[in-house]
TORKOL-4160 file (C-alpha; in steps of 0.2 Angstrom, whole numbers, padded with zeros to 4 digits, m for minus):
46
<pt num="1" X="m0266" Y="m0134" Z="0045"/>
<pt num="2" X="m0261" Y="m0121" Z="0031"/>
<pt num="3" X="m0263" Y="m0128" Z="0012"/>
<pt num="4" X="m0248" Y="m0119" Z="0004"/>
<pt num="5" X="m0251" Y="m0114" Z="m0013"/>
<pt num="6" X="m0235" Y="m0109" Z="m0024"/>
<pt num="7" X="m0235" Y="m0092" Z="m0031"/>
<pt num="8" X="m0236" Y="m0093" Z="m0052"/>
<pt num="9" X="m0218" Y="m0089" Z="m0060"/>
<pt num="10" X="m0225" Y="m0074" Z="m0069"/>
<pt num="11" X="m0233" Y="m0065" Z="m0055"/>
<pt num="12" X="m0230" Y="m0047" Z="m0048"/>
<pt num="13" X="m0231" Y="m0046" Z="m0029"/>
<pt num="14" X="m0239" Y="m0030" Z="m0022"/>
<pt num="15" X="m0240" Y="m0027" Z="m0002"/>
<pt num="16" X="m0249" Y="m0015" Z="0004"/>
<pt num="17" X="m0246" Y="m0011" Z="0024"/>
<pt num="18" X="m0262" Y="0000" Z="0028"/>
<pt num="19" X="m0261" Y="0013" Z="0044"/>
<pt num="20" X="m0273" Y="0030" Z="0049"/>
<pt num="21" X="m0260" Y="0041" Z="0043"/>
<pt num="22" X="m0253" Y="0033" Z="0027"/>
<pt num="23" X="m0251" Y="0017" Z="0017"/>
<pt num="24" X="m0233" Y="0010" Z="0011"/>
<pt num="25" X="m0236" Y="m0001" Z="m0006"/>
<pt num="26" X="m0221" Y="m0013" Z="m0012"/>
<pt num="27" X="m0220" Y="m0020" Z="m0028"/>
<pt num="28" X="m0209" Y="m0034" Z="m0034"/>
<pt num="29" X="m0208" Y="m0038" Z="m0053"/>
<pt num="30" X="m0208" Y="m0056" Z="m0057"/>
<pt num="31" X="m0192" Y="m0053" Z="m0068"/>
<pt num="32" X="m0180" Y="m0048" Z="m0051"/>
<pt num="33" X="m0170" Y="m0034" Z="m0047"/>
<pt num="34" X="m0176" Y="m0018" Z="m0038"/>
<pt num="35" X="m0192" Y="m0016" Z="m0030"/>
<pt num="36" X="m0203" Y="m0002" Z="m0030"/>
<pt num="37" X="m0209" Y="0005" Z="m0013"/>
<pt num="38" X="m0220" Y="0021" Z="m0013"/>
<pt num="39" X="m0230" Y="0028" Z="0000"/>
<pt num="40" X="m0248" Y="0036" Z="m0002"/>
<pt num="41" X="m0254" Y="0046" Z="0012"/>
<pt num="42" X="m0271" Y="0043" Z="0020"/>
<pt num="43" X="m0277" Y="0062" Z="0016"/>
<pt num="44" X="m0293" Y="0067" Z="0003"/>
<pt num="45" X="m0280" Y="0076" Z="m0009"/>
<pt num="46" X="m0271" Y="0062" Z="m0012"/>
């Protein structure tokens, strides 16, 4: 069975979804309101 562990009050929450082509990265600030979203693609210049 899963132990669940509450997240911390003060904690940012990244994600970070990982493909060939790009990754999509979300941020979530522990204060609330809009979450960040960027995109890096999976190429040498970036």
């Amino acid at each position: 069975m899963t132990k669940l562990t509450p997240t911390p009050a003060g904690a940012v929450l990244v994600a970070i979804d990982m493909s060939k082509n790009r990754q999509e990265v979300l941020i979530e600030r522990p204060e609330g309101g809009r979450r960040r979203r960027m995109t890096v693609m999976a190429t040498k210049k970036d």
